[in-house]
N, C-alpha and C positions, 0 to 999 in steps of 0.2 A: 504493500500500500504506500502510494505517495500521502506526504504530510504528516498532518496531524491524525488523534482517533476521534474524531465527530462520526456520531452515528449515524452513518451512512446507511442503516436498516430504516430509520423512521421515514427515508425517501416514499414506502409503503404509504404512510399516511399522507391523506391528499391534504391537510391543513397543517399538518409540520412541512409541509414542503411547500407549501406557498409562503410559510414563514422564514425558507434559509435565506439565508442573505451570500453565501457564498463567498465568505470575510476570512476564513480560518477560523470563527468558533460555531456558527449555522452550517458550516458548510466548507468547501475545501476553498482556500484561500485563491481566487481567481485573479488572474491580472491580466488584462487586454491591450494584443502589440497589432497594428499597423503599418505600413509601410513609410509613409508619410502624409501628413494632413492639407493640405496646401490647395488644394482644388474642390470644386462641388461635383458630384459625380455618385455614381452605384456605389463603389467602392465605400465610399465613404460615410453615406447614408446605412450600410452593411454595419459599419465601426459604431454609427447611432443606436442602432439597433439590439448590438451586442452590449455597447450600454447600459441599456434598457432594461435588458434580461439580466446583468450582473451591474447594480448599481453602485456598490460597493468599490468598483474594479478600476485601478488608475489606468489609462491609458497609453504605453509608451510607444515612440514613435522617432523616427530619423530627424526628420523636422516640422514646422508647424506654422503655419503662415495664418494668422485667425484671419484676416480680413481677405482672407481668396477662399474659405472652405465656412460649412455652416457655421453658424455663428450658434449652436446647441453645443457648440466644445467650448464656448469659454466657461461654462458650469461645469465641466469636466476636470479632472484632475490630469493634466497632460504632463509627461515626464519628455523629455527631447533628447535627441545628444549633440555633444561637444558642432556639432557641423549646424547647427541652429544657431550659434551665435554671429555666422553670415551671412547678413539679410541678404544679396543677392542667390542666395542656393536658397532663402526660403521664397522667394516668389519665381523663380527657377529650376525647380527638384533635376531638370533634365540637364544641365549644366555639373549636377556634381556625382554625375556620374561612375567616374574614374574616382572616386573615394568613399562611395558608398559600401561597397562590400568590407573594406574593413571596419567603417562605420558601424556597420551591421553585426558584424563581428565582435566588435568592442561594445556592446550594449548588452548591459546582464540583468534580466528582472527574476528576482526572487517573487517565486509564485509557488502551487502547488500544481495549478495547470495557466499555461499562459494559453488562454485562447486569441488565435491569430488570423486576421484579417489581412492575407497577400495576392501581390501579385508581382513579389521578383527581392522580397528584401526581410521582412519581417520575418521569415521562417528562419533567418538565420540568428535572428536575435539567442544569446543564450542565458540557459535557466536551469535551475537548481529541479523543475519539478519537469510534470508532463508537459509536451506539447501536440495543441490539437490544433489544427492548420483548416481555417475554410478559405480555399483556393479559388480566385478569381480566374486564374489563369497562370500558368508555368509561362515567365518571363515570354513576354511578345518582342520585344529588343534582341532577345538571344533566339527563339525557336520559331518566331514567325516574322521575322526579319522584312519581307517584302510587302507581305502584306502594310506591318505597321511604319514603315519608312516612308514617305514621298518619294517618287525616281528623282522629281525635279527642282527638293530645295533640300534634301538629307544627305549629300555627298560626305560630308565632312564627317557625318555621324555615320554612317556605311563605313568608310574609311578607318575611322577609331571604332568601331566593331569588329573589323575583321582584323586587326590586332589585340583588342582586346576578347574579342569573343574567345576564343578557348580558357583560358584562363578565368573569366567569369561563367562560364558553363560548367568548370571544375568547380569551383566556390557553390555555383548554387545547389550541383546535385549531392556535393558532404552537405550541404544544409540539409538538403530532403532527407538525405538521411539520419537524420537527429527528428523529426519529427515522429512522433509518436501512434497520431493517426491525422489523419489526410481527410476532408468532405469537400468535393469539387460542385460548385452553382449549379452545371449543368452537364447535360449528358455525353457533351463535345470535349468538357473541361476533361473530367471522367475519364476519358479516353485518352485525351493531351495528356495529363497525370501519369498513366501506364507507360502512354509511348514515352514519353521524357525521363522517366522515372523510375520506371519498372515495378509502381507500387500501384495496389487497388486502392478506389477511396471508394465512400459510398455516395449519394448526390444529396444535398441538401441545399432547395433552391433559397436563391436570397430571400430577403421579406420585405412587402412594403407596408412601410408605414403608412402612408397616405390612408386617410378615412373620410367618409362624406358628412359627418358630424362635426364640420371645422366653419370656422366663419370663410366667405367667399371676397373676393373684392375685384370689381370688373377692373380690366385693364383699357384703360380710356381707349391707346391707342387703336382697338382695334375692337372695341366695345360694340360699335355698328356691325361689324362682322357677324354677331350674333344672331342676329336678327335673323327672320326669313326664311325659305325653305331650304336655302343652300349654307350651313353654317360652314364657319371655317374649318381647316385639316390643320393638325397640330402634329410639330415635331418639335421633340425636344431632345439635346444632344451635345455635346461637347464638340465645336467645331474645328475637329482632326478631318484629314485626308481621309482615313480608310474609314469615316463616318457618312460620307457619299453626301452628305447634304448639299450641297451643291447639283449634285444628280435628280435629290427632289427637286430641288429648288426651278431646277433645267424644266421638270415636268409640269409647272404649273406655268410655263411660259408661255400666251396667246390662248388659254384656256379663261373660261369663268370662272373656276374655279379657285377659293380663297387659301390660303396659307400662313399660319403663322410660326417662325423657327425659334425657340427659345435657348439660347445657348452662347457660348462665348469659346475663344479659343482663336490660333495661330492662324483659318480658314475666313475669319469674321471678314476681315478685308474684301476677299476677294466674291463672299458670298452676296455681300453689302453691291459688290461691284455688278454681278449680275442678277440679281430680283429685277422685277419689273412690279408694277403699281398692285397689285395681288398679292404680292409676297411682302409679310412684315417682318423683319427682326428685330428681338428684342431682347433683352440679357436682365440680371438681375435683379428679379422679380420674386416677392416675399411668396411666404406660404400658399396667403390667401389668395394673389392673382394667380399662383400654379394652381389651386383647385378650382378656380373661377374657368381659366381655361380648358381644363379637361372636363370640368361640367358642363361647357358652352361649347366645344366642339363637336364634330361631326366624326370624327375618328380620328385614333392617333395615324401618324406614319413614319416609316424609320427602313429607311436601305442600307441601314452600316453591317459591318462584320460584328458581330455582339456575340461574347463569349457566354455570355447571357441575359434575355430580353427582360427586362425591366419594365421600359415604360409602357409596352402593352398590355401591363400589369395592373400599374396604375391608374390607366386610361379603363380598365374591365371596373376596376370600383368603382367608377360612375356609369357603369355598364354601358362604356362606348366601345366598339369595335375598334380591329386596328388592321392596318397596310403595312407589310412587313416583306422585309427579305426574306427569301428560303434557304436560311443559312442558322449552322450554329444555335446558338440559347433561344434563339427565335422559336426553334421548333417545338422545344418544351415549353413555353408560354404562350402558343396562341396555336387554335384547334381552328384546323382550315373548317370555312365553312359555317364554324359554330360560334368564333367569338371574334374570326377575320381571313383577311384571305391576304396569299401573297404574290411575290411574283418573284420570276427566278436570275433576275439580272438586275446589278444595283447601274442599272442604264435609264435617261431619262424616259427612252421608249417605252422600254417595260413597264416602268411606272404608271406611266400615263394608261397603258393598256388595263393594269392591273385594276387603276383609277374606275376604268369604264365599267371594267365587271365587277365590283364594290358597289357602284349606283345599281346595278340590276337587281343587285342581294340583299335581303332583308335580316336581321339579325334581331333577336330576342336580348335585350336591357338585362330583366333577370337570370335568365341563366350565364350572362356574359359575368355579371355579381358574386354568381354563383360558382362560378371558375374561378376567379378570382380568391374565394375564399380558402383553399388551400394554401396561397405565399401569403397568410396573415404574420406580423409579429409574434404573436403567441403560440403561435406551433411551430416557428421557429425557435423562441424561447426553449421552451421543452424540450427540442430537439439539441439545443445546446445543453441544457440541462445532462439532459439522458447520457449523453456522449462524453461530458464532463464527470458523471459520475460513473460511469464505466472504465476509466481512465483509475480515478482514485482505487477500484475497487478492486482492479486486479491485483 
C-alpha cells in the first residue's frame, strides 16, 4: 500500500465517501500535476475538473501565466518551477522548449498519488507515491510531427526537432515508464499510448463542465444572429494550423449562411484576413456569453484533428447538434446521424457539402442531452476516484 493506513474499506459506504477529502487523513493524500497552465483550452479545463473532484489537491505545474489560462486557478493553490520566474516562457511555453525536460525532471511532489493531466511533460514530474497519468495525447511535437507543425512558418522548429527529437523521445518514454497507470480521452489516444509506449491504458473520456443552469449573456456583436430561422454555426477553437479553421471559415464564403469563430491563437491574423461579412470572430468571452452562444446557435462545427472532441460535447448540453470531422476523439463524441453528422475532409468543399446535408437532417434536442450525459463531471469524478483508490490499495 502506498501512504498512509486510512480506511480504504469505508470507500463501501456511499456517505463516508462522499465525505473523503483525499488530504492524507479522509483519504490518500492526492496532488494534481499539469503540464503547464498558460493557455485556455480542453487541456486545461481537464486540470478544472480534476480540481473539483480533489479539492484539497495543490496543483503543480512547469509554468503558469494567470492572465492567458482560466482565471478559476487563481483560487487554486498553484506550485511552479524554477522556469516560471521568466515571464517570456510564461506567455511563450513553446519557446522553452529545449529546457523543459529537465524542468520536468527537477520537479518533485510528494503525494501519495499525483494524479496527472499531460500531454508531453507532467508524467515526468517525480514523486514519492503512485502515479496515475490521464493522457491527452503522447507528445504531438515528437510522434505526430507533420500533422502538428505548419510546412510554411515551422522550419526552424522542424529543424530543432530533428536534433532534438531523439533525445526527447528517450526522456519521454523513461517517463512513461515510471507511471503507474495510464487512462487515455479517447479511443485514438488509447491506441497512440500502445503504439508509443507499448503500454495499455483504459479510456476515460474528459468531462464537461458546462451546465445549462448558469446565467447566459448575449454577445452584442453578433446578438442579431440569433434571430430567425437560420441561427448562426459556432466554432470554437484555438486558432492553430492543424485546427483547419480557416477551412470553415473558406466554407461559409458567398453562402447565407452565419458563423461565428471563438478563439485566439498564432492563425487569428490570417483568419481575420479572410472572413467575409458572415463570419464573426471573436476571443475572450466570459462564461456566460460561451453559454449564451451555444444556447443561441444552430450547431457546433469543428474540422480540426482532435485527439478528442470536446466541444461537441458541450454544444449536446444544450442539445444542439454538431458538424465534425471524421477523425480521431470526434468519433467517440458525436453518433453520426443521432446527435451530428460529419464529413471526411477538413477541405472547405467538404464542409460546405457536409453543411447541405445537416439542413436536410432533423435531430432530437433531448436525446442529443441525453448523450451528452455520460462526459458529466461527476462520473468523471468517481472514475478518478475508483482509479485513485485502486492505486493505494494494491
Amino acid at each position: 500500500m502506498v501512504g498512509a493506513n486510512w480506511p480504504v474499506h469505508l470507500e463501501r459506504n456511499a456517505h463516508v465517501k462522499a465525505q473523503r477529502r483525499y488530504d492524507g487523513v479522509d483519504g490518500p493524500r492526492v496532488v494534481i500535476a499539469h503540464d503547464y497552465l498558460t493557455q485556455r483550452g480542453g487541456a486545461e479545463k481537464v486540470v478544472l475538473s480534476m480540481s473539483r473532484a480533489f479539492p484539497d489537491a495543490p496543483i503543480y505545474t512547469l509554468l503558469y501565466h494567470p492572465a492567458g489560462t482560466y482565471p478559476e486557478f487563481a483560487d487554486r493553490d498553484v506550485r511552479v518551477s524554477p522556469l516560471n520566474r521568466i515571464p517570456v516562457l510564461r506567455k511563450h511555453h513553446r519557446a522553452a522548449l529545449p529546457l523543459l525536460p529537465a524542468a520536468a525532471s527537477s520537479m518533485f511532489v510528494d503525494a501519495d498519488v499525483v494524479v496527472t493531466s499531460s500531454s508531453g511533460w507532467a508524467h515526468g514530474f517525480r514523486t514519492n507515491g503512485a502515479k496515475l497519468v490521464h493522457c491527452h495525447t503522447p507528445a504531438h511535437w515528437l510522434y505526430t510531427t507533420d500533422m502538428y507543425l505548419n510546412d510554411e512558418g515551422d522550419g526552424l522548429k522542424r529543424a530543432l526537432l530533428k536534433v532534438a527529437g531523439p533525445p526527447l523521445k528517450a526522456w519521454d518514454r523513461r517517463a512513461a515508464g515510471t507511471v503507474d497507470r495510464y487512462l487515455a480521452v479517447s479511443t485514438m489516444i488509447k491506441d497512440r499510448i500502445h503504439d508509443v509506449y507499448g503500454i495499455d491504458a483504459d479510456v476515460l473520456p474528459s468531462p464537461v463542465a458546462m451546465r445549462t443552469d448558469v446565467e447566459v449573456e448575449p454577445v452584442g456583436e453578433v446578438e442579431q444572429w440569433a434571430t430567425g430561422d437560420q441561427p448562426f454555426y459556432l466554432c470554437v477553437s484555438r486558432l492553430l494550423p492543424y485546427k483547419n479553421v480557416d477551412k470553415v471559415v473558406r466554407a461559409f464564403a458567398g453562402s447565407d449562411r452565419r458563423l461565428v469563430v471563438v478563439g485566439r491563437g498564432p492563425e487569428a491574423r490570417h483568419i481575420e484576413q479572410i472572413r467575409t461579412p458572415n463570419v464573426a470572430l471573436l476571443s475572450d468571452l466570459t462564461d456566460a456569453q460561451m453559454a449564451w452562444l451555444y444556447q443561441s446557435c444552430r450547431a457546433l462545427i469543428a474540422a480540426s484533428y482532435e485527439d478528442y472532441g470536446l466541444t461537441p460535447i458541450e454544444a449536446a448540453v444544450w442539445g444542439k447538434p454538431a458538424v465534425v470531422l471524421r477523425w480521431g476523439g470526434f468519433l467517440d463524441t458525436v453518433v453520426d446521424g443521432v446527435t451530428g453528422t460529419f464529413f471526411d475532409e477538413p477541405q472547405a468543399d467538404s464542409i460546405a457539402a457536409a453543411l447541405d446535408r445537416f439542413d436536410a437532417q432533423s435531430f432530437d434536442p433531448q436525446v442529443i442531452r441525453k448523450h451528452a450525459d455520460q462526459f458529466t463531471e461527476q462520473r468523471y469524478a468517481e472514475r478518478l476516484h475508483e482509479a485513485v483508490d485502486a492505486l493505494v490499495a494494491r
